[in-house]
CHARMM-style PDB file with segment names, atoms N, HN, CA, C and O in Angstrom:
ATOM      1  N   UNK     1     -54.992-182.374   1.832  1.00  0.00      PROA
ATOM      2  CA  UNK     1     -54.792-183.715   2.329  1.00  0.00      PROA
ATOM      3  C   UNK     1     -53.292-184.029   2.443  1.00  0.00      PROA
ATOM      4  O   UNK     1     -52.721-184.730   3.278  1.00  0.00      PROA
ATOM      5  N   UNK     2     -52.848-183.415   1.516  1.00  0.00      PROA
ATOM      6  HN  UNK     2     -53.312-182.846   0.838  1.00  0.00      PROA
ATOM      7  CA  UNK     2     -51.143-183.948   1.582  1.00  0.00      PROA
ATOM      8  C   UNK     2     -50.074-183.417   2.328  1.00  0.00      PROA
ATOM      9  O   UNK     2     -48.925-183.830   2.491  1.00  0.00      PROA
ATOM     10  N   UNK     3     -50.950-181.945   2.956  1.00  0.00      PROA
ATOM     11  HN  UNK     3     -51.882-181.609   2.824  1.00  0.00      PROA
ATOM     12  CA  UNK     3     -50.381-181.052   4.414  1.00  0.00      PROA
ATOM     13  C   UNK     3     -50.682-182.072   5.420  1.00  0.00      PROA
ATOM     14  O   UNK     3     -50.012-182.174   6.447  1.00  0.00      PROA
ATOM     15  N   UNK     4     -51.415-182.631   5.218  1.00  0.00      PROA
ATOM     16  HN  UNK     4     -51.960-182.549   4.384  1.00  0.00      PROA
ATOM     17  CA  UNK     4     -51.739-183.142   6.781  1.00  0.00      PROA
ATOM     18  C   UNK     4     -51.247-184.382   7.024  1.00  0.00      PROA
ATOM     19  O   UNK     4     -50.966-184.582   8.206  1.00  0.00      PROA
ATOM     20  N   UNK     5     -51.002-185.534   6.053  1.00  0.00      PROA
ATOM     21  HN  UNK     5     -51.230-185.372   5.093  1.00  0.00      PROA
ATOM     22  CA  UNK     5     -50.240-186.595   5.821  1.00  0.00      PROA
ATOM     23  C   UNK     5     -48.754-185.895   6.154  1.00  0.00      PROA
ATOM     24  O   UNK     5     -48.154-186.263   7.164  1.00  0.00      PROA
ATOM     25  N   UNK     6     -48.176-184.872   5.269  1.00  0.00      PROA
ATOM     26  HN  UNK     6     -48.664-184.573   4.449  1.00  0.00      PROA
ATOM     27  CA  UNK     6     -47.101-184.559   5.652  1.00  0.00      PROA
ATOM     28  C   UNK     6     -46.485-183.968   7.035  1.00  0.00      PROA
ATOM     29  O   UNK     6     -45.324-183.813   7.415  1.00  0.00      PROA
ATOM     30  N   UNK     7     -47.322-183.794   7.429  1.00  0.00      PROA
ATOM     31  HN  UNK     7     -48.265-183.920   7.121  1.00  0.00      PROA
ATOM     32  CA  UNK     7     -47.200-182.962   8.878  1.00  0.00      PROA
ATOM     33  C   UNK     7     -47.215-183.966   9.813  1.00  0.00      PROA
ATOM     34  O   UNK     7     -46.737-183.863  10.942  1.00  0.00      PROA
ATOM     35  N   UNK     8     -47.881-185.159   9.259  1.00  0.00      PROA
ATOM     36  HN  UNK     8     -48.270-185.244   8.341  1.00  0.00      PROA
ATOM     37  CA  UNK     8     -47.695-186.412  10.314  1.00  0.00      PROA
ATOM     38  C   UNK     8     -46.884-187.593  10.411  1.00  0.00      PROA
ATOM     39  O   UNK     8     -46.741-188.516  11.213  1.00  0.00      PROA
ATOM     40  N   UNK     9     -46.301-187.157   9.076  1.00  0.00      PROA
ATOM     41  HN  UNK     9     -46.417-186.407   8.425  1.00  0.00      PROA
ATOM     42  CA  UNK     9     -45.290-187.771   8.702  1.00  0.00      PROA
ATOM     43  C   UNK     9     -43.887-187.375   9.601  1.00  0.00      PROA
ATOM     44  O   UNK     9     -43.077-188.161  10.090  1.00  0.00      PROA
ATOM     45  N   UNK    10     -43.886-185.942   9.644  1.00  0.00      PROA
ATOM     46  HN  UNK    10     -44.545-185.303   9.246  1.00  0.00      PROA
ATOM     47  CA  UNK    10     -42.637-184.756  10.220  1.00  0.00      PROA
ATOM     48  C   UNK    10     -42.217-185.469  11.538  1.00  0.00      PROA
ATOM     49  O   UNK    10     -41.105-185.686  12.019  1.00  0.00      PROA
ATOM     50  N   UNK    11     -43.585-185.787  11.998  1.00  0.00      PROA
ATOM     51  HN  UNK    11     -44.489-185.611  11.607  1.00  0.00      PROA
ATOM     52  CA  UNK    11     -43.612-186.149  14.097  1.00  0.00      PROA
ATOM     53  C   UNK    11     -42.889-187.694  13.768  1.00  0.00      PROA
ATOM     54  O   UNK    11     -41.861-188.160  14.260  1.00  0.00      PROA
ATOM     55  N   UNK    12     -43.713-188.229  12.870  1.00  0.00      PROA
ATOM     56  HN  UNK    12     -44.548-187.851  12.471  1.00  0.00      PROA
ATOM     57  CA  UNK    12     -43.004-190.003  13.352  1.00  0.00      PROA
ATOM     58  C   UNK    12     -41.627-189.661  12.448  1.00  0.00      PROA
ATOM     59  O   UNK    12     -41.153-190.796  12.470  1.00  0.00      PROA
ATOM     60  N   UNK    13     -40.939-189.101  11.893  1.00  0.00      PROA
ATOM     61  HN  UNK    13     -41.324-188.178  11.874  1.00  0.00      PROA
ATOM     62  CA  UNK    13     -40.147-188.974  11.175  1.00  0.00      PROA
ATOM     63  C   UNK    13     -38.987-188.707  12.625  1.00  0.00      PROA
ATOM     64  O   UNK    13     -38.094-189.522  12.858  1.00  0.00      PROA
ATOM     65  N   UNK    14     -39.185-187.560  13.412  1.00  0.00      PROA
ATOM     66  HN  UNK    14     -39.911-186.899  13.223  1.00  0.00      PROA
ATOM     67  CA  UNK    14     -38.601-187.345  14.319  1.00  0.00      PROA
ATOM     68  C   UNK    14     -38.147-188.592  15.382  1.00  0.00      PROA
ATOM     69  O   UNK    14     -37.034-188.743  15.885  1.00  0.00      PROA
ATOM     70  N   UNK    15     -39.192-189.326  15.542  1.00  0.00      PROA
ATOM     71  HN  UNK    15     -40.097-189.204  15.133  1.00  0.00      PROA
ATOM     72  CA  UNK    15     -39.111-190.416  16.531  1.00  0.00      PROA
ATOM     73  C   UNK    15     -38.148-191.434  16.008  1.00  0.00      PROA
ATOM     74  O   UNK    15     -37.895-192.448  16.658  1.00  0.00      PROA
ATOM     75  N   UNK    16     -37.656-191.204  14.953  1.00  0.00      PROA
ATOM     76  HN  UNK    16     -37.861-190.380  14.425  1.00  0.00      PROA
ATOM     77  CA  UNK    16     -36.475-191.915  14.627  1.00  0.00      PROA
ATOM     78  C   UNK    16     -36.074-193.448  14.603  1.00  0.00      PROA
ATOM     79  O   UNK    16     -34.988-194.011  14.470  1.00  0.00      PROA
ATOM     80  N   UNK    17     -37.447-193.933  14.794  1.00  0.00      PROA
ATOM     81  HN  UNK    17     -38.329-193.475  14.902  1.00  0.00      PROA
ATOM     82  CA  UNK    17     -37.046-196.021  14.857  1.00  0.00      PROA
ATOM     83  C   UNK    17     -37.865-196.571  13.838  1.00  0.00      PROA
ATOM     84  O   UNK    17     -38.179-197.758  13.918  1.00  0.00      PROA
ATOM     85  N   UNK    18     -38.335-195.724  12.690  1.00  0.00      PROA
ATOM     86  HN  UNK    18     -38.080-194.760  12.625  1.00  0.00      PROA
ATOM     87  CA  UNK    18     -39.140-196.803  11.438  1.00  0.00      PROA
ATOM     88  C   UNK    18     -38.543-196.099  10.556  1.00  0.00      PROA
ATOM     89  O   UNK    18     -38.107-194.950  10.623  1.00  0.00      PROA
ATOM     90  N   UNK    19     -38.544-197.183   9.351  1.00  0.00      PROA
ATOM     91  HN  UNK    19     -38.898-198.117   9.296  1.00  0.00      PROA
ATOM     92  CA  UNK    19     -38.194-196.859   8.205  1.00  0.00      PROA
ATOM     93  C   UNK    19     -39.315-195.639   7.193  1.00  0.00      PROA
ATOM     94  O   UNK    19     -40.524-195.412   7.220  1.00  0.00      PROA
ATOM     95  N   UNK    20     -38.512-195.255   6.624  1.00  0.00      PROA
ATOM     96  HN  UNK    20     -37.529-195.440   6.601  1.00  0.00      PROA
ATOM     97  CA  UNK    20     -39.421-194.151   5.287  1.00  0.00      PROA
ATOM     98  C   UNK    20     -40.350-195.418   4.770  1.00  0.00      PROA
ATOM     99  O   UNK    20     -41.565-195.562   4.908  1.00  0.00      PROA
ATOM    100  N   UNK    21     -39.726-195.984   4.353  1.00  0.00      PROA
ATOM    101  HN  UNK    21     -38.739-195.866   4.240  1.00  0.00      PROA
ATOM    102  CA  UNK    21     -41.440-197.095   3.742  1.00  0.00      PROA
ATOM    103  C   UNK    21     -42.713-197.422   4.993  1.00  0.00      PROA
ATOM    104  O   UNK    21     -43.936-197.336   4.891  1.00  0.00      PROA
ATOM    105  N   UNK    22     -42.143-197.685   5.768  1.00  0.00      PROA
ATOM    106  HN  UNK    22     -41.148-197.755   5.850  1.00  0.00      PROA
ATOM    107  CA  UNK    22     -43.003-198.153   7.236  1.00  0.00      PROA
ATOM    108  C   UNK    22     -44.167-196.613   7.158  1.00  0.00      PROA
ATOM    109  O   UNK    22     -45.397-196.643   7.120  1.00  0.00      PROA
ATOM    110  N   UNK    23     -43.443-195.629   7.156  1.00  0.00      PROA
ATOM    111  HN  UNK    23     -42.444-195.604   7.188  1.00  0.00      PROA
ATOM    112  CA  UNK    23     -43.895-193.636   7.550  1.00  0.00      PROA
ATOM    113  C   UNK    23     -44.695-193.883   6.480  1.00  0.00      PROA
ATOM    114  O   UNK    23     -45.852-194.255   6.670  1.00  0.00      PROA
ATOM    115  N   UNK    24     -44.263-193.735   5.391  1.00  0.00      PROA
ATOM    116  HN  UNK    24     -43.322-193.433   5.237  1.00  0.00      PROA
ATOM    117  CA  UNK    24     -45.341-193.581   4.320  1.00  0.00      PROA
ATOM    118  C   UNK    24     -46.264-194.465   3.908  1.00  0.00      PROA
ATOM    119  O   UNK    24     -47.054-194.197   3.004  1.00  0.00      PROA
ATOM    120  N   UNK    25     -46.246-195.467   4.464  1.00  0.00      PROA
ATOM    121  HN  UNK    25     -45.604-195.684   5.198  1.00  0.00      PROA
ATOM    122  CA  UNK    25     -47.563-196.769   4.178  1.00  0.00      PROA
ATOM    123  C   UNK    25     -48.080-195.909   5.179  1.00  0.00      PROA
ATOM    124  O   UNK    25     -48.953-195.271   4.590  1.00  0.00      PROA
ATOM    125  N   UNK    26     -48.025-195.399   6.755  1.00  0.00      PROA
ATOM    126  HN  UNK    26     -47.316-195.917   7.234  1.00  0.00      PROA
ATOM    127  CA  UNK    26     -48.955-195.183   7.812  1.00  0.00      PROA
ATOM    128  C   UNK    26     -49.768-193.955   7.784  1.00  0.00      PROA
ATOM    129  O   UNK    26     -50.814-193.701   8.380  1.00  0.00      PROA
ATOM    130  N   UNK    27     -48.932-193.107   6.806  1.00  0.00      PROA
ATOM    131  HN  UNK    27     -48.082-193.313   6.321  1.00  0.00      PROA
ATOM    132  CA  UNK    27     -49.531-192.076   6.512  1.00  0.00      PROA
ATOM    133  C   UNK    27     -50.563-191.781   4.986  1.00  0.00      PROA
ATOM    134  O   UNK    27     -51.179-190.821   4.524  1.00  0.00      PROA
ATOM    135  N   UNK    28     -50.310-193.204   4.587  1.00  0.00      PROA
ATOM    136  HN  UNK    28     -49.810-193.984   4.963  1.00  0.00      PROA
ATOM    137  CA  UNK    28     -51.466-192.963   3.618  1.00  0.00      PROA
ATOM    138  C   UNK    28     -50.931-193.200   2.410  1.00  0.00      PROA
ATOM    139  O   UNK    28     -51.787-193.748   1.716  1.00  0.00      PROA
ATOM    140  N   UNK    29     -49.496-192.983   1.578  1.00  0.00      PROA
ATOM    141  HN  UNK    29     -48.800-192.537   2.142  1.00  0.00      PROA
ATOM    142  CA  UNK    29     -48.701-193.455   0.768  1.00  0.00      PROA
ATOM    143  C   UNK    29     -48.311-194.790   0.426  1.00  0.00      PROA
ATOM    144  O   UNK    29     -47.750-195.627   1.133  1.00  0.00      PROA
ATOM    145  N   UNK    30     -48.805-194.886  -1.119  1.00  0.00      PROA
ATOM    146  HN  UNK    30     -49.261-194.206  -1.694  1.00  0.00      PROA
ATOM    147  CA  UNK    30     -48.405-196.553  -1.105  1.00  0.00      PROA
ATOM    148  C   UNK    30     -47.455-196.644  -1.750  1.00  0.00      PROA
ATOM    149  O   UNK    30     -47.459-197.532  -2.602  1.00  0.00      PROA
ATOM    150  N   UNK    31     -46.561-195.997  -1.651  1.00  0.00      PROA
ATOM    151  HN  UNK    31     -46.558-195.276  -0.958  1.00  0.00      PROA
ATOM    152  CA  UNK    31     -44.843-196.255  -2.489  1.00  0.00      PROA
ATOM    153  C   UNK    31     -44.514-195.359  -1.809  1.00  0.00      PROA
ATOM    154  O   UNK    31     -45.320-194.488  -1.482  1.00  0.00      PROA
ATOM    155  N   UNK    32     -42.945-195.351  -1.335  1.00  0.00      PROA
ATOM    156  HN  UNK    32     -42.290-196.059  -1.600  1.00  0.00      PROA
ATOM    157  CA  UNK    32     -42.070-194.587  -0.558  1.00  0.00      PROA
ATOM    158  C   UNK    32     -41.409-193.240  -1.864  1.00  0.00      PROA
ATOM    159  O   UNK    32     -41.080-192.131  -1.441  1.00  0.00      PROA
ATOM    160  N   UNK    33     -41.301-193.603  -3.509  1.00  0.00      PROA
ATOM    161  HN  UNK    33     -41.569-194.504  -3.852  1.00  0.00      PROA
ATOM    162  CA  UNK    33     -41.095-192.916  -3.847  1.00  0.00      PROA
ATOM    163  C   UNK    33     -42.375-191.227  -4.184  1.00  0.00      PROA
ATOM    164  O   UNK    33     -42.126-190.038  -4.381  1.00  0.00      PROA
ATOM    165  N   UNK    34     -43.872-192.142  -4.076  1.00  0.00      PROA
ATOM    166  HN  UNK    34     -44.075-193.108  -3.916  1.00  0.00      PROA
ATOM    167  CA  UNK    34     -44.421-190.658  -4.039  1.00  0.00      PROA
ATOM    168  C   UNK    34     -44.532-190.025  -2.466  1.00  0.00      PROA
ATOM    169  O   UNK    34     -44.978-188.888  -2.313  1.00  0.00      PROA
ATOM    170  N   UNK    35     -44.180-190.681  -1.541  1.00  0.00      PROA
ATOM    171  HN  UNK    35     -43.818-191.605  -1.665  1.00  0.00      PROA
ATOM    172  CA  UNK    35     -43.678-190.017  -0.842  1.00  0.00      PROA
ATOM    173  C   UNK    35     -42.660-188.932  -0.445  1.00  0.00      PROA
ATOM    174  O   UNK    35     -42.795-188.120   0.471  1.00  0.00      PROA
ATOM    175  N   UNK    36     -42.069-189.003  -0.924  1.00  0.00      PROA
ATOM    176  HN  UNK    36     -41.960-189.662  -1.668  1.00  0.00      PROA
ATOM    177  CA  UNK    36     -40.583-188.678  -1.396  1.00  0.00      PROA
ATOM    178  C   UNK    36     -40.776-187.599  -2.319  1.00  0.00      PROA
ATOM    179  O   UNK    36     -40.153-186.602  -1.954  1.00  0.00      PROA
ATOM    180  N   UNK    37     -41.415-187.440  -3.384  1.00  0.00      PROA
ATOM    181  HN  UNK    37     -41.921-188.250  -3.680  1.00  0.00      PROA
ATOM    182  CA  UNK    37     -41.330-186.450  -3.831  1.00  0.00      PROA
ATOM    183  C   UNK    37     -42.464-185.345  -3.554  1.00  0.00      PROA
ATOM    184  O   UNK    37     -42.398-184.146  -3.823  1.00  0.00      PROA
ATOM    185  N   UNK    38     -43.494-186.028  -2.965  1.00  0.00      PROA
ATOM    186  HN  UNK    38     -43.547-187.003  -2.747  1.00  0.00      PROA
ATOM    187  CA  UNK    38     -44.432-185.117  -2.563  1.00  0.00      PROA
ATOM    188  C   UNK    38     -43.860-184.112  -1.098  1.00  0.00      PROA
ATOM    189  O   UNK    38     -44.203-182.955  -0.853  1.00  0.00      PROA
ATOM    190  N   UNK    39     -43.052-184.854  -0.407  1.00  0.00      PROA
ATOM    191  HN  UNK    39     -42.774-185.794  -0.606  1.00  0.00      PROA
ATOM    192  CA  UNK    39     -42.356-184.659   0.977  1.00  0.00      PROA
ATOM    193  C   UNK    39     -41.196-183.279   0.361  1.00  0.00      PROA
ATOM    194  O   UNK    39     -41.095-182.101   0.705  1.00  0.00      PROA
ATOM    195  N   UNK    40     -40.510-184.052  -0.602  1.00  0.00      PROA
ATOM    196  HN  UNK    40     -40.593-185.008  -0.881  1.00  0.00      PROA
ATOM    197  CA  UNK    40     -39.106-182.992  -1.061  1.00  0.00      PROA
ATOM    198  C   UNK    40     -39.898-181.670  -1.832  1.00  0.00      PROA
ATOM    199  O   UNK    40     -39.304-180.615  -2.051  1.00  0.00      PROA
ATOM    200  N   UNK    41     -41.425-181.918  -2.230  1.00  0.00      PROA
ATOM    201  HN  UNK    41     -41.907-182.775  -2.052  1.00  0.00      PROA
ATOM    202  CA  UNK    41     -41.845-180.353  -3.051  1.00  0.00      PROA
ATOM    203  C   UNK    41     -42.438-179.313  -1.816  1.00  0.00      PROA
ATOM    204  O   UNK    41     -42.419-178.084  -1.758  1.00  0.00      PROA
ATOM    205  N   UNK    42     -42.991-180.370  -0.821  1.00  0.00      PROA
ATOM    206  HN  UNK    42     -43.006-181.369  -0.868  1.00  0.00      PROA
ATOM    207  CA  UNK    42     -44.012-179.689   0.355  1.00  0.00      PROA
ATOM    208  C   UNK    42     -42.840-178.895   1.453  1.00  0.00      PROA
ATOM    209  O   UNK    42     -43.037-177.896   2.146  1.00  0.00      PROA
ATOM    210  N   UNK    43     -41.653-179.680   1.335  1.00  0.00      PROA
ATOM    211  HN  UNK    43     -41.493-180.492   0.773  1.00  0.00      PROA
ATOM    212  CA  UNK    43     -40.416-179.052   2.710  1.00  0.00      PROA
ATOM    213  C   UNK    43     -39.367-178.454   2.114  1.00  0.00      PROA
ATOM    214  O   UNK    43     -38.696-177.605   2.700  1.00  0.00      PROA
ATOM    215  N   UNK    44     -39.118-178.864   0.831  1.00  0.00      PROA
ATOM    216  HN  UNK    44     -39.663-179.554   0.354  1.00  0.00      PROA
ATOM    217  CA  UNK    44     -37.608-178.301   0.218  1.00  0.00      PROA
ATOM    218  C   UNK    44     -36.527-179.082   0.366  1.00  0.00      PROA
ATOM    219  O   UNK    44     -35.459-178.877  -0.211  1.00  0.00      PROA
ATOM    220  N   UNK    45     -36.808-180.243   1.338  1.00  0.00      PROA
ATOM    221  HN  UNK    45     -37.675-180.410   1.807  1.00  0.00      PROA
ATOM    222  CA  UNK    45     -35.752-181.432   1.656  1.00  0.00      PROA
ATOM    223  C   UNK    45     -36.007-183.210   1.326  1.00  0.00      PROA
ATOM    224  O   UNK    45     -37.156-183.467   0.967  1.00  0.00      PROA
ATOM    225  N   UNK    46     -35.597-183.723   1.367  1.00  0.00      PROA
ATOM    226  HN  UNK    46     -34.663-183.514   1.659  1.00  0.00      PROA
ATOM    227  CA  UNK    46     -36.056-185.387   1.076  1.00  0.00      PROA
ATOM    228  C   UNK    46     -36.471-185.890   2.625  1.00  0.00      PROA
ATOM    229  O   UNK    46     -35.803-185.333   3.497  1.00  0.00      PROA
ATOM    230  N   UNK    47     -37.209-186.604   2.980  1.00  0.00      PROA
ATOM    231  HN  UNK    47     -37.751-187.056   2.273  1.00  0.00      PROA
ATOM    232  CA  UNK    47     -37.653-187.165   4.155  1.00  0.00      PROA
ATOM    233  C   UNK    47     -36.171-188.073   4.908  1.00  0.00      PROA
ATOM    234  O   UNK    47     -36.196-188.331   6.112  1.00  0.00      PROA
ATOM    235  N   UNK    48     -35.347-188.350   4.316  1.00  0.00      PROA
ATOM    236  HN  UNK    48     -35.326-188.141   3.338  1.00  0.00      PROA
ATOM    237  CA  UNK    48     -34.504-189.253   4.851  1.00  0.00      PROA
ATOM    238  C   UNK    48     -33.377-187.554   5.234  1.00  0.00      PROA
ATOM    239  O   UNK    48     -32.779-187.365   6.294  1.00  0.00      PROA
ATOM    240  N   UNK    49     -33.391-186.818   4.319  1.00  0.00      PROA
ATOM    241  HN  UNK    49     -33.877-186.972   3.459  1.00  0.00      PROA
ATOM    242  CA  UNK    49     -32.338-185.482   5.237  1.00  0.00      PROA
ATOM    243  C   UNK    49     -33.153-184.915   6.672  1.00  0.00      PROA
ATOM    244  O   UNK    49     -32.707-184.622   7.781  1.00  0.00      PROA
ATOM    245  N   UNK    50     -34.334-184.907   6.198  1.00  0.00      PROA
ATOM    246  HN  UNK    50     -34.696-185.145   5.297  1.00  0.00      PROA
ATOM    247  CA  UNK    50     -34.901-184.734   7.606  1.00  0.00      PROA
ATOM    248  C   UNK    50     -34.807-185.427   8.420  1.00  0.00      PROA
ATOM    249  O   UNK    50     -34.507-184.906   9.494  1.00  0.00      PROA
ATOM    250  N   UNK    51     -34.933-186.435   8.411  1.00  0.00      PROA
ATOM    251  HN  UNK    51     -35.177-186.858   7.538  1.00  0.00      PROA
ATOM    252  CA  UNK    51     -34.992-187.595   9.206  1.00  0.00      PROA
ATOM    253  C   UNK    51     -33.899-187.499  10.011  1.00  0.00      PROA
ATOM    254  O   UNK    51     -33.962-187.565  11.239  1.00  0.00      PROA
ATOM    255  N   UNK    52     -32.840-187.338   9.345  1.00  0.00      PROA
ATOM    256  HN  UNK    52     -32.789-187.285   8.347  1.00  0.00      PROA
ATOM    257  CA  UNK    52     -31.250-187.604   9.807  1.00  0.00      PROA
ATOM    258  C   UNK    52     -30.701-186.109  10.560  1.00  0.00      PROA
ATOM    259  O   UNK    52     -29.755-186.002  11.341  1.00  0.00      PROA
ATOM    260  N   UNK    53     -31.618-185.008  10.056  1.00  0.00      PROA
ATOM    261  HN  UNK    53     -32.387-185.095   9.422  1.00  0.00      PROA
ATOM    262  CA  UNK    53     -31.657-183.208  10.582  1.00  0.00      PROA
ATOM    263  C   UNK    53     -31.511-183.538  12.227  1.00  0.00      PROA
ATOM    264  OT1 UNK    53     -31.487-182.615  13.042  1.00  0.00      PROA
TER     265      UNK     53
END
């Protein structure tokens, strides 16, 4: 479940006009920080370095 949240996270992450809290409420996360660490164990990076990649 948390591949597939994360993987859909990756695409709107790319599109670059919502915030990390906005991404992770839509993807199923109700705090930006377990986002965040579930994101930084699943990629090796924090969602906001990607974001900015």
């Amino acid at each position: 479940m948390n591949r597939i949240r994360i993987d859909q996270a990756k695409l709107l992450l790319n599109e670059q006009t919502r915030s990390l809290a906005d991404i992770a409420q839509e993807v199923g996360y109700s705090d930006v920080t377990t986002f965040g660490r579930i994101f930084k164990k699943m990629e090796g990076i924090t969602p906001g370095k990607y974001k900015n990649a």
